[in-house]
VOPAGU-2260 file (C-alpha; in pm, 1 decimal, decimal comma):
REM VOPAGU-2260
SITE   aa  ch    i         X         Y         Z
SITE  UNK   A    0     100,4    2705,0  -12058,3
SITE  UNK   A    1     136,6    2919,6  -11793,3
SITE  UNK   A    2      66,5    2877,6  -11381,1
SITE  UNK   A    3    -147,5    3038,3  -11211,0
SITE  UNK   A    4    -290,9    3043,8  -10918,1
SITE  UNK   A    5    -607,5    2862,7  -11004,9
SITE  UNK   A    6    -383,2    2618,5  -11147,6
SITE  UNK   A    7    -179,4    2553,8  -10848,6
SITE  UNK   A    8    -506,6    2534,3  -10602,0
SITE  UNK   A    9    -640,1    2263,8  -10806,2
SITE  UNK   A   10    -269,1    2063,8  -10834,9
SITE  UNK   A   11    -272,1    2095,2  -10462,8
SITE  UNK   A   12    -605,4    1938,8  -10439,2
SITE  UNK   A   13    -489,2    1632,6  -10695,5
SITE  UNK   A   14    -166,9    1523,2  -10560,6
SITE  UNK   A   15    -137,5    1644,1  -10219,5
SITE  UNK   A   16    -210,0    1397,8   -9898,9
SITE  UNK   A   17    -545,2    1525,9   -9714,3
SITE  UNK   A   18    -448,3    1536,6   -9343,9
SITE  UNK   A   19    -663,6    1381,8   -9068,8
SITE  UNK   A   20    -844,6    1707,8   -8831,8
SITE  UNK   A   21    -648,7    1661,7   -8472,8
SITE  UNK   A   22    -882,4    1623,2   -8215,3
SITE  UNK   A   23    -778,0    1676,2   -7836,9
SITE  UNK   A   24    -841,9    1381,6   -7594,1
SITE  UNK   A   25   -1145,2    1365,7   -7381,4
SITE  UNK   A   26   -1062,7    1561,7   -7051,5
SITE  UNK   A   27   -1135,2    1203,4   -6848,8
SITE  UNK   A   28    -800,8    1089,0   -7044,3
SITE  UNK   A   29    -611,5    1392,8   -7018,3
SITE  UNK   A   30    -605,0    1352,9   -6599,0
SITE  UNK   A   31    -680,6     950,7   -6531,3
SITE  UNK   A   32    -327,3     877,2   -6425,5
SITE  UNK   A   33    -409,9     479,0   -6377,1
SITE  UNK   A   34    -254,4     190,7   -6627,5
SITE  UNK   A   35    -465,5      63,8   -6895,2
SITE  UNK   A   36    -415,0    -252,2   -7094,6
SITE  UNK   A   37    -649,8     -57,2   -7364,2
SITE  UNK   A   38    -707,8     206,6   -7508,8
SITE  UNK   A   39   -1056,2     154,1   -7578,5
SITE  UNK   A   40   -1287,2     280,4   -7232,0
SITE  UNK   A   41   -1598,9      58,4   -7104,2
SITE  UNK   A   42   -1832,8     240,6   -6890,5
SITE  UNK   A   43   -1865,8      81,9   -6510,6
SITE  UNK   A   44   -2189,3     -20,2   -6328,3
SITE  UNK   A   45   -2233,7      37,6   -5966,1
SITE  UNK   A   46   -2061,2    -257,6   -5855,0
SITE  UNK   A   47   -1660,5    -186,4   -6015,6
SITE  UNK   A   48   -1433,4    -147,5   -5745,0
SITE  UNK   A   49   -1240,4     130,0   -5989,0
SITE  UNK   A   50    -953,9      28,5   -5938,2
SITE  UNK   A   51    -825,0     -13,3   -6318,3
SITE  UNK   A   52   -1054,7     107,1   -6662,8
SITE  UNK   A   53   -1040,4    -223,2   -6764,0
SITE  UNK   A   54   -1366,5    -307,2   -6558,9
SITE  UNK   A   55   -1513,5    -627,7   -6811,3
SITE  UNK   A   56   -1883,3    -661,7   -6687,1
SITE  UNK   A   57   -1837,3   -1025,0   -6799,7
SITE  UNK   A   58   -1625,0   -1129,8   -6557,6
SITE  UNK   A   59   -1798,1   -1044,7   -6290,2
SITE  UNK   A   60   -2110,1   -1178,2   -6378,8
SITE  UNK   A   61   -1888,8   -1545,4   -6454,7
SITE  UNK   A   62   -1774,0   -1465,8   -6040,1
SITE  UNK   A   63   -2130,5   -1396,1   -5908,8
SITE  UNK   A   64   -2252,1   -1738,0   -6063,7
SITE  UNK   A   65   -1963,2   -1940,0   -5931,9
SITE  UNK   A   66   -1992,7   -1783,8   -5595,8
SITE  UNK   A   67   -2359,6   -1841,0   -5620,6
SITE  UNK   A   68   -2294,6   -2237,9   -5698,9
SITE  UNK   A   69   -2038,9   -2234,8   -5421,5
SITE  UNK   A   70   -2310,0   -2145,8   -5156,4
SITE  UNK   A   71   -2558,3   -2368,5   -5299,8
SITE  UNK   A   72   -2329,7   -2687,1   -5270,5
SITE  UNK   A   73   -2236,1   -2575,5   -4935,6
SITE  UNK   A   74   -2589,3   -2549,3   -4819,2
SITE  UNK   A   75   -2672,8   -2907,1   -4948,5
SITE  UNK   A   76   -2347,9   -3087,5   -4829,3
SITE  UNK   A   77   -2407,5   -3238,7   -4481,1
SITE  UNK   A   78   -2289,7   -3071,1   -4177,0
SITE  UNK   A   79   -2032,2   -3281,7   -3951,2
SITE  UNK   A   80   -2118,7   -3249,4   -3534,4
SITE  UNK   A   81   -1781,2   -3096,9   -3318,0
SITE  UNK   A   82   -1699,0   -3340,6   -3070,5
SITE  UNK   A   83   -1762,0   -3180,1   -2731,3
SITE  UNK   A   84   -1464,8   -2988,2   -2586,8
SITE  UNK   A   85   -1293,0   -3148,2   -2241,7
SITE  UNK   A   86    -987,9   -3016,7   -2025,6
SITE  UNK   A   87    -917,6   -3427,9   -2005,4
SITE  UNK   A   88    -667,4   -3541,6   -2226,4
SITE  UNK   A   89    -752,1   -3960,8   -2276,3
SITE  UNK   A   90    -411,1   -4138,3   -2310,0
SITE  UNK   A   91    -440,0   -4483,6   -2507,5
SITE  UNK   A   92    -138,2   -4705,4   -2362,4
SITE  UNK   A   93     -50,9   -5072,5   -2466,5
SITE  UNK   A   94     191,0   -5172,9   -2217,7
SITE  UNK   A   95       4,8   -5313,7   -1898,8
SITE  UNK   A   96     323,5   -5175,8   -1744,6
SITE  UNK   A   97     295,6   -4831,7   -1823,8
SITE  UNK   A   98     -97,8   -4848,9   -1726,0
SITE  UNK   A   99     -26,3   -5007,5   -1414,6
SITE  UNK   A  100     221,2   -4708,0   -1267,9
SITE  UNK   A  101      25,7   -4430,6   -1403,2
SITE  UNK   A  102    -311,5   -4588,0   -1174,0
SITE  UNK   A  103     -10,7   -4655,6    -894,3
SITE  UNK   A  104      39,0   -4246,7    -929,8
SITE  UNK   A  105    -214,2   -4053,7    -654,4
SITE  UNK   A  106    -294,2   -3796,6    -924,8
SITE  UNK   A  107    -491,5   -4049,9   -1148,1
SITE  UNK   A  108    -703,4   -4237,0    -825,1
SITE  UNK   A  109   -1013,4   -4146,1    -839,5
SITE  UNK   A  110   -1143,3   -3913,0    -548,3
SITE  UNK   A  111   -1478,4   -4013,9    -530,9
SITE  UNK   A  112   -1602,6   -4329,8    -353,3
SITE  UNK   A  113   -1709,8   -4721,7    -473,9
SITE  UNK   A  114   -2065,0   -4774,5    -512,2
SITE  UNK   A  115   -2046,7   -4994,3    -167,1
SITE  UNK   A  116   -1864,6   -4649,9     -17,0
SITE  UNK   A  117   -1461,4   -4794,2     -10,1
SITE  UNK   A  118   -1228,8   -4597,6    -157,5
SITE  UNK   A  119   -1095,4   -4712,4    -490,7
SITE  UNK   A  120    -712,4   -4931,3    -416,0
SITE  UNK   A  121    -469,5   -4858,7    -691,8
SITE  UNK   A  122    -350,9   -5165,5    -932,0
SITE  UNK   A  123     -86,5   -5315,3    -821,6
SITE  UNK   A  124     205,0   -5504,9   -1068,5
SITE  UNK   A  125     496,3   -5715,0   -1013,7
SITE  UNK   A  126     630,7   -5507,4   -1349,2
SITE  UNK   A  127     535,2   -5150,7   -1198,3
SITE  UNK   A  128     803,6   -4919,9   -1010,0
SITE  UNK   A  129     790,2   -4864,5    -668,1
SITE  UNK   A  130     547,9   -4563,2    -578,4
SITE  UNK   A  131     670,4   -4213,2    -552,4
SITE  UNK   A  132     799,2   -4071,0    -228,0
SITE  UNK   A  133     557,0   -3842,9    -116,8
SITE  UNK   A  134     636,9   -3423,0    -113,4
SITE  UNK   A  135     790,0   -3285,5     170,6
SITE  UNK   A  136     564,1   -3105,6     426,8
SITE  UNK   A  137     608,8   -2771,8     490,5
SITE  UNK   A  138     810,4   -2642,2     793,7
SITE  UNK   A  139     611,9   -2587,1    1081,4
SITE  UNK   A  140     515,2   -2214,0    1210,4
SITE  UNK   A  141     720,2   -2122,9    1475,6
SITE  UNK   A  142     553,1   -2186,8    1850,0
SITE  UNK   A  143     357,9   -1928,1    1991,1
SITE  UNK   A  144     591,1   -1784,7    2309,9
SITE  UNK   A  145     458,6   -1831,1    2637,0
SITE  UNK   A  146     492,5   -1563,7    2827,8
SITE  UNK   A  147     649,3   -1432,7    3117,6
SITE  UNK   A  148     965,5   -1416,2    2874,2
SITE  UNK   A  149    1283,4   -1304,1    3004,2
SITE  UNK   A  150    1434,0    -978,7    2845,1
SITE  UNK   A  151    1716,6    -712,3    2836,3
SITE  UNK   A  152    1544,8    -359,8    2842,2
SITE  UNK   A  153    1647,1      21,6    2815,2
SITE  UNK   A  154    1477,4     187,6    3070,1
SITE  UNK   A  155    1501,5     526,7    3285,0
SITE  UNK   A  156    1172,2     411,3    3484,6
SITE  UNK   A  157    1105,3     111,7    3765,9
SITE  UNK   A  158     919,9    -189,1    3647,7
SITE  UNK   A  159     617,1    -270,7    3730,7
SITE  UNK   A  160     488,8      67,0    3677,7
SITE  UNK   A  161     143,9      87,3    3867,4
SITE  UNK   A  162     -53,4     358,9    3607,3
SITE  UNK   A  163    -361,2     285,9    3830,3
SITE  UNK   A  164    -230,5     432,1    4145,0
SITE  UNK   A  165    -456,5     529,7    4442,6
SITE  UNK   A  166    -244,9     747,4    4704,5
SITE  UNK   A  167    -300,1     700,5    5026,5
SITE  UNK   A  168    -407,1     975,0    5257,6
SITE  UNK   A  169     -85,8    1033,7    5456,4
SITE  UNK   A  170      82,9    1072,0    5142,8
SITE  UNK   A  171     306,3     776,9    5238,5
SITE  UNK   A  172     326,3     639,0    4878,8
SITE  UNK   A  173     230,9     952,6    4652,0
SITE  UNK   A  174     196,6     979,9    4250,2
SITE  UNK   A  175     582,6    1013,7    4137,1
SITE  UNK   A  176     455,9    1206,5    3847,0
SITE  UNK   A  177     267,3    1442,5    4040,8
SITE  UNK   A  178     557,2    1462,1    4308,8
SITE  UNK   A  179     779,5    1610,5    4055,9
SITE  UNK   A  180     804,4    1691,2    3637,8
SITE  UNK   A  181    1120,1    1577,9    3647,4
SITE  UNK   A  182    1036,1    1202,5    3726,2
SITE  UNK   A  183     834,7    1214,6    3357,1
SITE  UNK   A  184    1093,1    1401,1    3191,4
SITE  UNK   A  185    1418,5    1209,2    3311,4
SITE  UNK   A  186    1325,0     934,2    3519,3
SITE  UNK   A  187    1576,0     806,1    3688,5
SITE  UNK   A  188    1797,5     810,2    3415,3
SITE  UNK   A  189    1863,4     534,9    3173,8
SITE  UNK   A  190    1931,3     189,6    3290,6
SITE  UNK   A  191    2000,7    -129,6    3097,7
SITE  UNK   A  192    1786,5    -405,7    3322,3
SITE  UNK   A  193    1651,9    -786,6    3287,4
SITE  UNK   A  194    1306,3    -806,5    3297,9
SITE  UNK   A  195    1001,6   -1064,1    3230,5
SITE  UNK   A  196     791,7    -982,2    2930,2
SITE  UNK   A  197     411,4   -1072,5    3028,5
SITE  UNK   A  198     323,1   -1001,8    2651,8
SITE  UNK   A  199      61,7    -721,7    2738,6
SITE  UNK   A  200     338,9    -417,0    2793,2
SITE  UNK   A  201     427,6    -472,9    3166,7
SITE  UNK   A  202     760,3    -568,7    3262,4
SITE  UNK   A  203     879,0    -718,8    3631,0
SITE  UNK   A  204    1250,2    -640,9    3651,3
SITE  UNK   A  205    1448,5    -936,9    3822,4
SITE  UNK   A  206    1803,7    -817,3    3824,2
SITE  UNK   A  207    1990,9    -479,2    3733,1
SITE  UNK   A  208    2104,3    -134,4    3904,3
SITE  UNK   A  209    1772,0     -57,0    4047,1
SITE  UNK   A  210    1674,3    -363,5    4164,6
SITE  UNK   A  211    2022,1    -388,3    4306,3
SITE  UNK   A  212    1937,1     -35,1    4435,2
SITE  UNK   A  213    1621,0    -153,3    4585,3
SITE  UNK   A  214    1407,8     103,3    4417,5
SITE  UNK   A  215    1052,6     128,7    4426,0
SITE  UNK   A  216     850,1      62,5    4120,0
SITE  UNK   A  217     723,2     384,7    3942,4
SITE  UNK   A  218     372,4     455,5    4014,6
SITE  UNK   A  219     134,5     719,0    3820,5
SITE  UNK   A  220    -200,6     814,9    3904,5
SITE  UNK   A  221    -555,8     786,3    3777,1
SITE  UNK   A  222    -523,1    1118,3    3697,3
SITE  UNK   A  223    -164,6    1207,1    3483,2
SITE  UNK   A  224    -266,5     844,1    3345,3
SITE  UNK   A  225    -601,6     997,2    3192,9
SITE  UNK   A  226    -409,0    1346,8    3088,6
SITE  UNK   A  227    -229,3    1140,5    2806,5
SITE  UNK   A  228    -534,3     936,3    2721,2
SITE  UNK   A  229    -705,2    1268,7    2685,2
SITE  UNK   A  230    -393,3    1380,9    2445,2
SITE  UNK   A  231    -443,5    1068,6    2252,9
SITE  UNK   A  232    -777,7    1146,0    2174,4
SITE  UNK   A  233    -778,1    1460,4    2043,8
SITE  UNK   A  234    -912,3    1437,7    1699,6
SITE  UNK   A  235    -635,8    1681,0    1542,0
SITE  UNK   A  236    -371,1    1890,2    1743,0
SITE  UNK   A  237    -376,9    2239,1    1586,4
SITE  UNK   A  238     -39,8    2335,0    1760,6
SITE  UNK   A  239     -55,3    2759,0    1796,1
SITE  UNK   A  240     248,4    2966,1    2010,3
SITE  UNK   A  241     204,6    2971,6    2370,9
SITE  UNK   A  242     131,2    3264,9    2576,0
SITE  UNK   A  243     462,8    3429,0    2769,5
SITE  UNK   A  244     741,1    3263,2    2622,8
SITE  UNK   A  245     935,9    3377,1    2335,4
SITE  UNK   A  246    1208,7    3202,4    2171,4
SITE  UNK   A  247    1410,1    3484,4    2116,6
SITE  UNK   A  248    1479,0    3575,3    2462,1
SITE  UNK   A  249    1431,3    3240,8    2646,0
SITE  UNK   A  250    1731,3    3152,3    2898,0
SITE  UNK   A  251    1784,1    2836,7    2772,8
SITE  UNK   A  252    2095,4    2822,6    2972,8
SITE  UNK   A  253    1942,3    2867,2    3258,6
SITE  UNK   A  254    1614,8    2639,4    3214,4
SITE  UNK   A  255    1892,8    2355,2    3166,4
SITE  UNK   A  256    2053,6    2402,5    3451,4
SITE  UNK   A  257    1777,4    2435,9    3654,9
SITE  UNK   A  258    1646,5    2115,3    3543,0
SITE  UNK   A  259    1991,2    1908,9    3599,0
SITE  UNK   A  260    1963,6    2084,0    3964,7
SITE  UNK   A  261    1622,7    1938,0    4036,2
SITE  UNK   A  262    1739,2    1594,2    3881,6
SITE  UNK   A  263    2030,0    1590,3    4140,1
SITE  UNK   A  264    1887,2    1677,0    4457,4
SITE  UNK   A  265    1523,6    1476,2    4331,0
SITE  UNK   A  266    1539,9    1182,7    4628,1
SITE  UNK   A  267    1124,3    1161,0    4599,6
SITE  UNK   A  268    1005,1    1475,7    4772,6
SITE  UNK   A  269     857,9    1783,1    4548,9
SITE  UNK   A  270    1041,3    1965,9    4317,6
SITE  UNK   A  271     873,8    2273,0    4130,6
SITE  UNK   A  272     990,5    2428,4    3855,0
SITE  UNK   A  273     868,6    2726,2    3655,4
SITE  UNK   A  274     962,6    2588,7    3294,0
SITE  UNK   A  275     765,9    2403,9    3063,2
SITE  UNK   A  276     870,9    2125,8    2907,1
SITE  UNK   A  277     807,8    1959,7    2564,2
SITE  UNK   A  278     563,6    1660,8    2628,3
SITE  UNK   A  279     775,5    1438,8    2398,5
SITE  UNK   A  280    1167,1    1542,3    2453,8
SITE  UNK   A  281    1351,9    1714,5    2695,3
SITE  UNK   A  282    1331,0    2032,5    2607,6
SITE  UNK   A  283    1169,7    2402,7    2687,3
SITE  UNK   A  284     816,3    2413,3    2490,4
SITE  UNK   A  285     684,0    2692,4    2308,9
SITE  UNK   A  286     378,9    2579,6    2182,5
SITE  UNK   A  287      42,3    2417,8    2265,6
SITE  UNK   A  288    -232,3    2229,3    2129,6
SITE  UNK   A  289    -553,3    2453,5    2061,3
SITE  UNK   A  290    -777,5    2244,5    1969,3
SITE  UNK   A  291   -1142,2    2256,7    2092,4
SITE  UNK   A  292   -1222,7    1961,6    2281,1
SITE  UNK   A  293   -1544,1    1783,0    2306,3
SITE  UNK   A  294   -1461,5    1586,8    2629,1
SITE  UNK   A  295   -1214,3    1690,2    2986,4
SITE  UNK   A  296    -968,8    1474,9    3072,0
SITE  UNK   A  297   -1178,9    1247,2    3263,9
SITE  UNK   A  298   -1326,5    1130,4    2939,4
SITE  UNK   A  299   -1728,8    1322,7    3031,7
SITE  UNK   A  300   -1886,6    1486,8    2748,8
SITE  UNK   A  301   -1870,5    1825,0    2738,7
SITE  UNK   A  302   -2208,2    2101,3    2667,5
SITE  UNK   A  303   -2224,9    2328,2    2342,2
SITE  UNK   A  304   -2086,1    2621,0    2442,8
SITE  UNK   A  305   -1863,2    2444,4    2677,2
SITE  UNK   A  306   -1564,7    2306,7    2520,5
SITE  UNK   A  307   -1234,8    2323,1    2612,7
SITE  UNK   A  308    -960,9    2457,0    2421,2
SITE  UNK   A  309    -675,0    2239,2    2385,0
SITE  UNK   A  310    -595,1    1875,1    2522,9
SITE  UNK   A  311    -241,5    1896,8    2698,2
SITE  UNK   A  312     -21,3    1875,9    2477,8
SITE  UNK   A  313     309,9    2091,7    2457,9
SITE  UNK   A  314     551,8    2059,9    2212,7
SITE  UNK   A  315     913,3    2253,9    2135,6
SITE  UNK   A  316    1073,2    2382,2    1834,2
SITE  UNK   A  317    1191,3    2087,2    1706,9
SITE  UNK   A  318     889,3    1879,3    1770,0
SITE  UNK   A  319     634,2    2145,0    1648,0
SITE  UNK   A  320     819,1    2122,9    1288,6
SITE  UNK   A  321     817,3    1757,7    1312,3
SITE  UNK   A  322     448,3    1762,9    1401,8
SITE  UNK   A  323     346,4    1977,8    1096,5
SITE  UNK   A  324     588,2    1718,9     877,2
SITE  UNK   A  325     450,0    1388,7     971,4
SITE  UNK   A  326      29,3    1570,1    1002,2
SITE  UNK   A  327      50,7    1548,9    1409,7
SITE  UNK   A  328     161,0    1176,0    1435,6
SITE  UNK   A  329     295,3    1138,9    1755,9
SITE  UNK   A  330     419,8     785,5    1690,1
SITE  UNK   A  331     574,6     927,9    1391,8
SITE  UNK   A  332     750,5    1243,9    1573,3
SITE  UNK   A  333     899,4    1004,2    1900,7
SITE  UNK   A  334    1023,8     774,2    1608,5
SITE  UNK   A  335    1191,6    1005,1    1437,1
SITE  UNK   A  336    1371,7    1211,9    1769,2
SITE  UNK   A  337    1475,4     833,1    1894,0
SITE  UNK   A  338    1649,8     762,0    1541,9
SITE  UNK   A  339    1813,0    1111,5    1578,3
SITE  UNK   A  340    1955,9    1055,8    1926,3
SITE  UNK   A  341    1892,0     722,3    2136,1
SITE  UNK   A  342    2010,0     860,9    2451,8
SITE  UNK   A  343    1856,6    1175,9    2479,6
SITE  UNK   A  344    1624,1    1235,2    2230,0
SITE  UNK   A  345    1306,9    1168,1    2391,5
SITE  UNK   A  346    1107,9    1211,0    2740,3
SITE  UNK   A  347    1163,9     885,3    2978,6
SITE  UNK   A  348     746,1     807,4    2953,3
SITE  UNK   A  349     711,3     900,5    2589,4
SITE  UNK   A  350     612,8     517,2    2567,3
SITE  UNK   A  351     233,8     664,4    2685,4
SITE  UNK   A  352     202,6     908,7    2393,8
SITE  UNK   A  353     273,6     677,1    2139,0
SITE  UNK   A  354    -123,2     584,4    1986,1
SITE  UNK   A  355    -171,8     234,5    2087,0
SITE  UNK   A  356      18,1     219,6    2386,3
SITE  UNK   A  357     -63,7      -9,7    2719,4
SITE  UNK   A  358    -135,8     240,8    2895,5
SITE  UNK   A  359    -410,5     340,6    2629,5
SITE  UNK   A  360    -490,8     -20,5    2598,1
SITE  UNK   A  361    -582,7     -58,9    2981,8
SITE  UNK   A  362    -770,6     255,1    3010,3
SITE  UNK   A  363   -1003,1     249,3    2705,2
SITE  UNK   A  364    -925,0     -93,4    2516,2
């Protein structure tokens, strides 16, 4: 017999293995990237963590009851009271020995008084060890001095200096300041002297060249005494150039050999001189204090309208820089010129320009 075609269809269809359709995978599958113990998916309520697809809703029913039983027992089981909370730690000793040196100690006596108001004595025992020595006090502070003390002094002025001077009217005993600048610039130049220290800023010298000399103690008036008060209480120097002098053609030669001149031949009588000095070293100033000023020197309020400009103060080169470093500190600016030269770095009375000074002190308080 011969094959055809229908013949072959229906061989196919007898003898030949039927393959299964191929179905693709659910797209969930296709992109969950987490482990699974199965293959077969359970759907999730609201309370699966999802953190695996092997969520069993059995199991955590099973936990909710046992965590549910858990409470319950808790709630019935009795509740045990917290002993109270103290800082004081009870120590339970058997030896009579040990109890007796710990009441012997000052740190366990009790403070407080008996009933019948005696203080507590602590238990004594032939067994207990003697008492510890008690702590060592502490040093005592150092005495307060008493003054007049005796001290050695750098000076270029004569202690006592009177700075409430009254000259006379014969001019007998007049105002060295107002005699001649060059008593407040140089003094009578530097001097290492012994003098008492009454504690308040006055000195009495007792030996050295110018009491050998027989000097006579430096006196300043009411008056130059209340022109450095009246610097001192300017509330905030606003330094500006002065008027006539120029730096760049200032004999400077000439202004310091005018003022060693007037130093030599000074003996007391009146010197003038047509330079003006810095207020806080010796040297030519250049600028001034213009500040507007509520009150004159002799400390009486001044009108609207009325004030003056500027309290006194003169300053240099050197000084005017310092004074725009340190925001117009005085104290700071004398500081700094006696750390830069001790000898001649500042004015022999820059001690009354310094805020807080004796002078100050005596004068306003």
């Amino acid at each position: 017999m011969a094959y055809t075609i229908e013949r072959l269809e229906l061989a196919k269809k007898l003898f030949l293995k039927r393959k299964s359709p191929i179905t693709p995978e659910p797209t969930r599958r296709q992109y969950s990237l987490r482990k699974r113990s199965s293959a077969q998916s359970t759907l999730t309520s609201w309370l699966d963590e999802d953190g695996t697809d092997d969520y069993d809703p059995k199991v955590e029913r099973a936990q909710l009851l046992k965590r549910k039983r858990a409470s319950k027992s808790d709630n019935h089981s009795p509740k045990r009271k917290k002993p109270p909370r103290s800082l004081i730690i009870k120590v339970h000793m058997e030896s009579e020995a040990g109890r007796a040196y710990l009441a012997s100690l000052p740190i366990y006596q009790d403070d407080q008084p008996d009933h019948n108001g005696s203080q507590p004595q602590p238990q004594s025992s032939p067994s207990s060890p003697p008492p510890l020595p008690p702590t060592t006090p502490p040093p005592p502070s150092p005495p307060t001095p008493t003054y007049p003390l005796p001290k050695t002094i750098k000076t270029s002025l004569v202690h006592p200096i009177n700075i409430e001077h009254t000259p006379p009217p014969d001019s007998s005993l007049p105002c060295h300041w107002c005699t001649s600048p060059i008593y407040g610039i140089l003094g009578l130049g530097p001097r290492t002297v012994q003098v008492l220290d009454y504690g308040d800023g006055t000195y009495l010298e007792i030996s050295g060249d110018h009491a050998a000399e027989k000097r006579q103690s430096s006196r300043m008036c009411v008056t130059c005494a209340l022109e450095r008060i009246h610097i001192l209480r300017c509330p905030a120097h606003r330094i500006i150039p002065l008027r006539g002098v120029d730096v760049e053609t200032f004999d400077f030669g000439g202004a310091y050999e005018g003022l060693a001149t007037a130093f030599g031949m000074y003996a007391g009588e009146t010197v003038g001189m047509n330079t003006t000095w810095c207020a806080l070293c010796p040297n030519p100033a250049f600028f001034g204090c213009a500040t507007k000023q509520t009150t004159n020197v002799y400390l009486e309020e001044l009108g609207e309208g009325n004030e003056e400009v500027g309290c006194g103060l003169v300053v240099c080169e050197r000084c005017e820089v310092l004074m725009g470093w340190f925001g117009g500190d005085l104290g700071q600016v004398v500081r700094r010129n006696e750390m830069d030269d001790p000898d001649n770095g500042c004015r022999a009375d820059v001690e009354f320009l310094v805020p807080g000074n004796w002078l100050y002190r005596r004068y306003v308080g």
